[in-house]
C-alpha positions, 0 to 999 in steps of 0.5 A: 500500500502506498504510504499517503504523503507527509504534505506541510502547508506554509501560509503567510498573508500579512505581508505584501501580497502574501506568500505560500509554500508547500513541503513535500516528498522532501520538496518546497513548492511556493508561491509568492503574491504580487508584492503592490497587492494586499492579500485577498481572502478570495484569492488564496484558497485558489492559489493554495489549490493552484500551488497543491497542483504544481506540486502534483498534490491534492488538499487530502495530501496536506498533513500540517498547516503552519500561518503566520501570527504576524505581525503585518497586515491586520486584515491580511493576518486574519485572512491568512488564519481563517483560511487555515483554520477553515482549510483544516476544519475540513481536512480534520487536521490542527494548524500552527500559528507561528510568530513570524518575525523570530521565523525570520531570525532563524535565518542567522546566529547573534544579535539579529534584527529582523524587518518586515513592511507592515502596511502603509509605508511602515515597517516592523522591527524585533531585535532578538539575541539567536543562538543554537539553544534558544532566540530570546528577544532583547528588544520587542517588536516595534513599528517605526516609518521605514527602515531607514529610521531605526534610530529607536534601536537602543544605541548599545546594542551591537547588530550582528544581523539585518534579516528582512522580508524582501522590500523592507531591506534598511537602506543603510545595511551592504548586505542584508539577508534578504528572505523573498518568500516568508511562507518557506521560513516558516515552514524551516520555523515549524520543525524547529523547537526554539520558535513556540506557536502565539497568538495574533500579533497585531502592533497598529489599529485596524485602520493601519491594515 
């Protein structure tokens, strides 16, 4: 009998215009959203399907869902939960909200500040000390204009690290690493023991969605 296929689903819908990953047979198979578009409730599940597809798989091969608990787009981030919880209610399986900036921090070692848009020309920040055992956060999340303007970044602080979302790269940093597609490092994130599930991470009103 053929074993049925250990398919992870990775949704990211509050930054951009959204991301998508789906892990399978040791393969990642992704999508990432129009990044001057928003993402859209009756949009992704036709990009889920379309991405289930691509990868030759069918919803009934998806074991795992992880999404992202934010921060981003207020209404994004709620989108992208409903549509996991939505998604897995039907399957019969459970989802795992993930924090995504510490997700995003996996992607180096030391102090590192991790970046993303948050909606309306404002980015969000977290700056976390990274290592083998652990990734404690020295200073939380914060929201400030863009990344050129991180002045609010305790002056004794030494930053090892600039990791930002793809768009929201600090200006003033040569070699920043660059993640273009959040849905993939999340799914990284899922099997990793220092990244913990949370609840919704909202840092602005409703009116900055």
């Amino acid at each position: 009998m053929k074993q049925k296929p250990d398919g992870t689903l990775s949704i990211e819908a509050g930054v951009l215009g959204g991301s998508l990953a789906f892990a399978i047979d040791g393969q990642i198979h992704s999508y990432t959203g129009d990044p001057s578009a928003s993402a859209k409730a009756e949009l992704l599940l036709p990009k889920i399907d379309e991405l289930l597809r691509n990868s030759g798989a069918s919803p009934k091969d998806i074991e795992k869902i992880v999404v992202s608990a934010g921060p981003g787009s207020f209404t994004g981030i709620r989108i992208g939960i409903a549509t996991a919880l939505g998604l897995a209610n039907s399957l019969g399986i459970k989802i795992r909200q993930l924090p995504l900036l510490p997700a995003l921090a996996l992607a180096a070692k030391g102090i590192v500040c991790v970046s993303v848009p948050h909606g309306r020309g404002s980015t969000a920040s977290q700056i976390f000390e990274v290592s083998a055992n652990a990734i404690v956060s020295i200073q939380p999340a914060f929201v400030h204009p863009s990344t050129a303007s991180l002045d609010v970044i305790d002056a004794e602080v030494a930053i090892d690290h600039f990791v930002a979302a793809k768009g929201s790269e600090p200006s003033f940093v040569d070699d920043p690493i660059v993640i273009a597609n959040l849905a993939e490092q999340l799914l990284r994130a899922a099997d990793d023991p220092r990244i913990t599930e949370a609840e919704p991470i909202f840092l602005s009103k409703p009116v900055n969605a």
